[in-house]
KOLKEGU-521528 format. One record per atom (N, C-alpha, C, O): x, y, z. Coordinates in steps of 0.1 Angstrom, whole numbers, plus 2048, in hexadecimal, padded with zeros to 3 digits. Layout:
BEGIN
XYZ/...
! end
This chain:
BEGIN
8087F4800/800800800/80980C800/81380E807/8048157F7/81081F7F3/80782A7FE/7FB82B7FE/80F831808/80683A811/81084880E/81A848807/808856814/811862811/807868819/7FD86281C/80C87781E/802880825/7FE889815/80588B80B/7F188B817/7E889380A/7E98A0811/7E08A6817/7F58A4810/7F78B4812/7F58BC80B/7F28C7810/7F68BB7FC/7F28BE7F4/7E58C07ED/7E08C97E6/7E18B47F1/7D38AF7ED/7C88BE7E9/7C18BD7DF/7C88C87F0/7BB8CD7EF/7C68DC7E5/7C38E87E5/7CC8D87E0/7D28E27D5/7DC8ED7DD/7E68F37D8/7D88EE7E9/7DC8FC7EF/7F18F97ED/7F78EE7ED/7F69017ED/8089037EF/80B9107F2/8049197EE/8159137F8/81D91C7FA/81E9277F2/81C9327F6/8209237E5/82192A7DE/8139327D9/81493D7D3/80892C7DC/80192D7DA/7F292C7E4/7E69287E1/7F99317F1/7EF9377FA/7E49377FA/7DC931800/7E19427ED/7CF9457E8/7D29477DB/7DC9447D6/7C694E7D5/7C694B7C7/7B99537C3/7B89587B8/7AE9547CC/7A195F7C4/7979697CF/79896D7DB/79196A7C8/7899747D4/77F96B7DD/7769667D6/77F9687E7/77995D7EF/7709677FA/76796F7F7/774967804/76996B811/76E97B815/76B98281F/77497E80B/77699080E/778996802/78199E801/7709947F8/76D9987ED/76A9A97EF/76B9B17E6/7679AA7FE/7629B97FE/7709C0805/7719CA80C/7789B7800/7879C2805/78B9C67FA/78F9C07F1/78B9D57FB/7959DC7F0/7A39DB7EF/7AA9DD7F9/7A69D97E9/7B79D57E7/7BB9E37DC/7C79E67DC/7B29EB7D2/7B89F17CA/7C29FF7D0/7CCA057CB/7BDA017DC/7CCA087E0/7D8A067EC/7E0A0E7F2/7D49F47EC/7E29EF7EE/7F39EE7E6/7F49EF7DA/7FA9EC7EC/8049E97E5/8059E17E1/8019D77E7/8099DF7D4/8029CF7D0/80E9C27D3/80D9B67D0/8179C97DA/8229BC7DD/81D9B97EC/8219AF7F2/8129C27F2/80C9BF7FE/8009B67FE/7F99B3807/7FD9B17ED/7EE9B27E9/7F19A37E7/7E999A7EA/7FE9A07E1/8009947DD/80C9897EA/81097D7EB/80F9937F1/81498A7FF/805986806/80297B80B/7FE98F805/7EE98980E/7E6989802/7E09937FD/7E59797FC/7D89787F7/7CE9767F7/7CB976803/7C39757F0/7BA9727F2/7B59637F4/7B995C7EA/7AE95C7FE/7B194B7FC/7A59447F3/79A94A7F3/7A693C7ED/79C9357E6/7A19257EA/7AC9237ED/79991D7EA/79E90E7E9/79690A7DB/78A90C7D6/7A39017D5/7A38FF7CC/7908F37C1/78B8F47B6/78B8EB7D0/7808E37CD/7788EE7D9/77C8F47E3/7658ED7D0/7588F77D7/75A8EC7E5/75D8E07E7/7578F87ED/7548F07FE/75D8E6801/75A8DC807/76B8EA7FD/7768E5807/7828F1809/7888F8801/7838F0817/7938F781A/790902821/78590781E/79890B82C/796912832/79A921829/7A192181F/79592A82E/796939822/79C94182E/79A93D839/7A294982D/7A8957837/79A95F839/798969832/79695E83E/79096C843/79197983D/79A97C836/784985841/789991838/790998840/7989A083C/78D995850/79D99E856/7A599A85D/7AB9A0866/7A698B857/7B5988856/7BC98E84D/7C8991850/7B6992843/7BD995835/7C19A3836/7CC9A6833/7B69AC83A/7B59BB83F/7C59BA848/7CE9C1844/7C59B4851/7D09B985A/7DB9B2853/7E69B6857/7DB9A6848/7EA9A4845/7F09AB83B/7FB9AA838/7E39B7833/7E79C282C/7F19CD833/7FD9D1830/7EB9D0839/7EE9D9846/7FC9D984F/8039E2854/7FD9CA851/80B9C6856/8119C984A/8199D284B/80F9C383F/81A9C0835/81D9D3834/8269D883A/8149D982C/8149E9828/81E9F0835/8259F9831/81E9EC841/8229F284F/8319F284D/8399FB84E/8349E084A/8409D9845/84A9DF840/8549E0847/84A9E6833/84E9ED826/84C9F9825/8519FE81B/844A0382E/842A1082E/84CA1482D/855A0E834/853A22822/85CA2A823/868A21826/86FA2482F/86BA16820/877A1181E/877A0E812/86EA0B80B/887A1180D/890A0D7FB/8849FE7F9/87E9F5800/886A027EB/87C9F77E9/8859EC7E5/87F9E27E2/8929EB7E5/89D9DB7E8/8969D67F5/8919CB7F7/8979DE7FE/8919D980F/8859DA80D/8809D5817/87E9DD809/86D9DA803/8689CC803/8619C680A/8729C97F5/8749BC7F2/8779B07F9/86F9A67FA/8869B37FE/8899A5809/8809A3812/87B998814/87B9B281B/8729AA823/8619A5821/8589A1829/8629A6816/85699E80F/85A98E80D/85398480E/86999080A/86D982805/86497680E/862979819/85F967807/85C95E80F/850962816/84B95981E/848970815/83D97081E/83196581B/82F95F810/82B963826/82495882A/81595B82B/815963833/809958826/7FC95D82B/7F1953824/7ED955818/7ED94A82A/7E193E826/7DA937837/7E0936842/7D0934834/7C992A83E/7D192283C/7D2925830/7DA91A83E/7E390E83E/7F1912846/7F890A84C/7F3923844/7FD92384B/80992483F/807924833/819925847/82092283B/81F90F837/81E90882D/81E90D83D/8238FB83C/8158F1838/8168E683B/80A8F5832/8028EE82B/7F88E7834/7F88E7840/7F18E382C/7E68DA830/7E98D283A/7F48CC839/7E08CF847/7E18C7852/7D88BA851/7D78B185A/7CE8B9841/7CC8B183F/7D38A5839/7D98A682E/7D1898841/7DC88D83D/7D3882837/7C788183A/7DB87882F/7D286B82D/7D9860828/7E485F82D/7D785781E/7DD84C81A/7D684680F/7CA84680F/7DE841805/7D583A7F8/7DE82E7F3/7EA82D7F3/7D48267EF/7D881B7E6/7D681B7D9/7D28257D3/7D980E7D1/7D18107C4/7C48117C8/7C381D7C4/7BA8107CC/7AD80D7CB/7A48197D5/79881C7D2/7A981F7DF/7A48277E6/7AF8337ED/7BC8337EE/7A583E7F4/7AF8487F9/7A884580A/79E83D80B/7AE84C813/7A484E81F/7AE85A825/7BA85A827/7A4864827/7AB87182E/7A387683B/79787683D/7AD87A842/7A987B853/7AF88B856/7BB88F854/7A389185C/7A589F868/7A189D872/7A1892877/79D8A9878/79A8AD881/7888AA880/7808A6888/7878B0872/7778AA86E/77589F86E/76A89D872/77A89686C/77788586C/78188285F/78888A859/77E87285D/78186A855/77886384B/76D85F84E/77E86283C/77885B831/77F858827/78B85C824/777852823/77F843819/77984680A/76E84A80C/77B846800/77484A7F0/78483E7EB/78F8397F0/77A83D7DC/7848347D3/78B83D7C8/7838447C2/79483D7C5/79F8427C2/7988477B3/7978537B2/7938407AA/7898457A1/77F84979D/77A84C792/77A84C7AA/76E8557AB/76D8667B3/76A8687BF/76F8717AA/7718797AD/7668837B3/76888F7B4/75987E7B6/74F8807BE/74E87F7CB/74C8877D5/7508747C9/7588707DC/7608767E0/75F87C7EB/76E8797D6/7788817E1/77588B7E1/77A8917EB/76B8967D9/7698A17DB/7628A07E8/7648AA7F0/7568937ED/74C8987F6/753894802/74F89A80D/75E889803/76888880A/773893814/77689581F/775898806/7808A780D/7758AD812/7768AD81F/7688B480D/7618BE815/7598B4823/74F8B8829/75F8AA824/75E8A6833/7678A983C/7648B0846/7768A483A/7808A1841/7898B8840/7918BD848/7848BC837/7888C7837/77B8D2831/77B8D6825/7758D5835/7688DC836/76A8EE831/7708F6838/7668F1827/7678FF826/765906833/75B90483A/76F910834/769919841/770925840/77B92483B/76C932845/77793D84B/77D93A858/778937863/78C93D853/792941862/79D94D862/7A1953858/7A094E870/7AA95886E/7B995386A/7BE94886D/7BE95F85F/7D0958861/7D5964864/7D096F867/7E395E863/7EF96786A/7F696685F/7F895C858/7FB97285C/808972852/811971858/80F973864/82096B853/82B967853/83297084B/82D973841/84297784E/84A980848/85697D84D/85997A859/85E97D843/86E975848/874984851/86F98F84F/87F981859/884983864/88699385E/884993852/88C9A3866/88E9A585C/8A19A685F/8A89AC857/8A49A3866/8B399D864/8B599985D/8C199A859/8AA990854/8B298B844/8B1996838/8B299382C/8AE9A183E/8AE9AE831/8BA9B983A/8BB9C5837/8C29B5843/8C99BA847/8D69C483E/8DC9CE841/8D99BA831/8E59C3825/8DD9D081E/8E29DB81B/8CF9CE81C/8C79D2813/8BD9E1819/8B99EA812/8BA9E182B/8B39E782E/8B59F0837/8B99EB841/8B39FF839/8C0A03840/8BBA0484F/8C2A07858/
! end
């Protein structure tokens, strides 16, 4: 039995935090900065009615930090301390939903419960995930690297 954690599973990555207008559609972003716009995105999960979304003021205040961040500094130190910034329901390190598959079936376990779908039928795992990982809002926290690592760059 070939097993792995489905970290991946529900599309979300690092790199890719969020991706559309989800539960703060009524946040203006057009006179943010847009390097503030795109360290705090907006969250979407990738399948309807699964995965957790940021909140709209989670998002409001990780603008805010980020804009606070970068105020009236060279924009090289703008930059670095943007470098690696962090901002999704998952956190930097991904999905906390885990599970295991064979040829013939998957079964994935949270905090919501546990279920089982066969590996060919993509009805099940959709009704599957929106068990074990349930659309919801929550709050996040943005993440911003140290700024000792913009230390050459920022005065």
């Amino acid at each position: 039995m070939k097993r792995f954690q489905v970290f991946a599973l529900l599309g979300l990555s690092l790199a890719a935090c969020g991706g559309g207008a989800g539960a703060d559609s009524n946040l203006d972003t057009s006179n943010r900065d847009p390097r503030c716009v795109a360290a705090c995105p907006a969250t979407m999960p990738q399948y309807a009615g699964v995965g957790a979304v940021c909140d709209t003021q989670s998002r409001g205040e990780c603008l805010d930090l980020c804009e606070a961040r970068i105020a009236g500094l060279p924009t090289l130190c703008q930059s670095c301390l943007l470098e690696n910034a962090c901002f999704g329901p998952d956190g930097c390190f991904g999905s906390q939903t885990g599970g295991s598959c064979d040829q013939t079936s998957c079964t994935l376990q949270s905090e919501f419960g546990t279920c089982t779908y066969r590996t060919d039928d993509q009805a099940a795992k959709l009704a599957c995930m929106q068990k074990v990982d349930p659309r919801r809002d929550v709050a996040c926290t943005p993440s911003f690297q140290p700024t000792t690592k913009c230390s050459s760059v920022c005065p």
